[in-house]
BAVOPA-358789 format. One line per field, with one value per residue (C-alpha): residue in one letter; x, z, y. Coordinates in pm, 1 decimal. Each point is the difference from the previous one (the first is absolute). Last residue first. Example, Ala and Ser with C-alpha at 12.3 -4.5 7.8 and 13.67 -1.06 7.14 Angstrom:
# residues 2
r <- S / A
px <- 1367.0 / -137.0
pz <- 714.0 / 66.0
py <- -106.0 / -344.0
//
This chain:
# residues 114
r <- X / X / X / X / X / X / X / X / X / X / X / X / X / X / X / X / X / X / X / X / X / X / X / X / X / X / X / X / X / X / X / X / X / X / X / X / X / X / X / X / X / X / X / X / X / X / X / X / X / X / X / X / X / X / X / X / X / X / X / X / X / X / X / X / X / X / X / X / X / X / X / X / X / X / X / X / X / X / X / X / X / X / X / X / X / X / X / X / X / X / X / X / X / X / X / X / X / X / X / X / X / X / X / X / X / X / X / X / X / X / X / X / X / X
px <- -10013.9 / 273.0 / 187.5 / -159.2 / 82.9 / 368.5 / 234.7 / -113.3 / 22.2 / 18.4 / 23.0 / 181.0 / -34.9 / 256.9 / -23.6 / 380.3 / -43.2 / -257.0 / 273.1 / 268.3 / -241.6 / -85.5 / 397.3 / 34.4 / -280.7 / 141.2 / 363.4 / -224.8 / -144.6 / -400.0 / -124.2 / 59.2 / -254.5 / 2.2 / 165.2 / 39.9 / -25.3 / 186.3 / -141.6 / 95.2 / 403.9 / 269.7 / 50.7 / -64.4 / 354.5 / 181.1 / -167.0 / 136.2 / 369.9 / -114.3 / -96.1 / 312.9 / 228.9 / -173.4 / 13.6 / 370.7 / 47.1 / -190.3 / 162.9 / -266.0 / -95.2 / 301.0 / 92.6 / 96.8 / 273.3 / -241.6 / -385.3 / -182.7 / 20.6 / -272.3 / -246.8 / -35.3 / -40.8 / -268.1 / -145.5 / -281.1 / -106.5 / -323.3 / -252.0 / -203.1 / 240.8 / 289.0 / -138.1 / -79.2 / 342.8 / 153.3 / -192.8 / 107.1 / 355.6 / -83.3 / -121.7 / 267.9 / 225.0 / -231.2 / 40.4 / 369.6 / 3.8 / -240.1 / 251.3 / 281.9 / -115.0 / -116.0 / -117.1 / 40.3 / -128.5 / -374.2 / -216.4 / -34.9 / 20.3 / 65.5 / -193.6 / 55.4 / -339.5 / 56.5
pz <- -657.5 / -196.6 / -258.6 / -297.6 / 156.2 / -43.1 / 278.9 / 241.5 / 409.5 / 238.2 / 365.8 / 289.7 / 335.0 / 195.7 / 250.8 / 49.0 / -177.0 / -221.9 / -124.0 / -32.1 / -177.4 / -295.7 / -25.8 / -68.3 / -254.2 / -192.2 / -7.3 / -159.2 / -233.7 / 14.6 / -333.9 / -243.9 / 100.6 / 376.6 / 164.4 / 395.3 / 220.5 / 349.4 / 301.6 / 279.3 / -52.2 / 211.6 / 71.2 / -325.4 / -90.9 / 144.4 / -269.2 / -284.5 / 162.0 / -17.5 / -363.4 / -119.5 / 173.8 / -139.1 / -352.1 / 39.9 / 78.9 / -239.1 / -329.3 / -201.1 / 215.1 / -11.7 / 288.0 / 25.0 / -220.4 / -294.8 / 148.9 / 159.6 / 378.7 / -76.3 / -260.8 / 165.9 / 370.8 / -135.9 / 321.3 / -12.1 / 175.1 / -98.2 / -124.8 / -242.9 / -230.5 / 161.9 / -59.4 / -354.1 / -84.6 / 250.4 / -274.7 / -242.0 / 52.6 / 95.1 / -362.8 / -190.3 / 234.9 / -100.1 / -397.2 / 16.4 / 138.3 / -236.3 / -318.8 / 179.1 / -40.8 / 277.9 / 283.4 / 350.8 / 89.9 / 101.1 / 197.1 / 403.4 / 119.8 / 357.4 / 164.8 / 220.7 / 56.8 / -23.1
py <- -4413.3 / 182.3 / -162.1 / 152.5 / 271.6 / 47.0 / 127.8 / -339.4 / -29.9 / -211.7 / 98.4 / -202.9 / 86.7 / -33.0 / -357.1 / 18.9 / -328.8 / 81.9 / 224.2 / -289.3 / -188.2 / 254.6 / 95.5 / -312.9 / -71.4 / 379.4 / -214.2 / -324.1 / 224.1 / 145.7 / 86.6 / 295.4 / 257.3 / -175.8 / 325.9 / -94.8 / 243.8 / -71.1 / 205.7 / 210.7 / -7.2 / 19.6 / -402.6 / -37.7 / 195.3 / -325.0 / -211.8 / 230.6 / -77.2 / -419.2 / 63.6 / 231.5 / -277.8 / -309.3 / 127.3 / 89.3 / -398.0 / -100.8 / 227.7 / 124.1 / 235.2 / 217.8 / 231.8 / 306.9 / 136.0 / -5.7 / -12.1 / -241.8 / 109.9 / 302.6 / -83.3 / -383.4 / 182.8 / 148.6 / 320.5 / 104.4 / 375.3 / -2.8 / 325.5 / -259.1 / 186.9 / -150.7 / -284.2 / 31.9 / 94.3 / -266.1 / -239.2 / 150.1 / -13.5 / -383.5 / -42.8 / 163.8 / -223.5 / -325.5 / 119.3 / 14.3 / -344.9 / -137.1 / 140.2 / -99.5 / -362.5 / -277.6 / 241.4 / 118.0 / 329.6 / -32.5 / 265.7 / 20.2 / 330.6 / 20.1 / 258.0 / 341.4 / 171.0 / 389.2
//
């Protein structure tokens, strides 16, 4: 199995956004692991009760610079664009480029294909 970094949003301005962006990631490491993938969402993991809480900067910066550590395992970064790119996703973007992995976008509806 190809291990990749799912890239999907969390962050958002009501709970109702941020409950949709988890939804979302879950199905994106659905579809992933479908595509026969080992991914791995460092945003579904570290942002959880007794975790780490993303709303507070400094535990942001911690789940972000652990998920960065797991590129260093993987073989590609995926990057879900269904609900646009954020500024964490743009991150995690660079810092693949940076140790040159390849970088695949992808979309679960297909109106957004192409």
């Amino acid at each position: 199995m190809r291990r990749v970094i799912i890239e999907s949003p969390l962050r958002a301005d009501t709970q109702e956004g941020y409950e949709r962006n988890r939804r979302y990631a879950r199905a994106c490491m659905r579809d992933s692991l479908g595509r026969g993938e080992a991914p791995f969402a460092s945003h579904l993991l570290y942002d959880q009760p007794g975790i780490l809480d993303d709303t507070i900067v400094e535990e942001r910066e911690r789940g972000i610079k652990a998920g960065f550590e797991w590129e260093l395992a993987a073989q590609a970064v995926v990057v879900y664009g269904d609900l646009g790119i954020s500024d964490g996703m743009k991150r995690g973007i660079e810092r693949a480029k940076a140790l040159n992995l390849p970088v695949e976008y992808r979309w679960l509806t297909a109106e957004n294909d192409g």
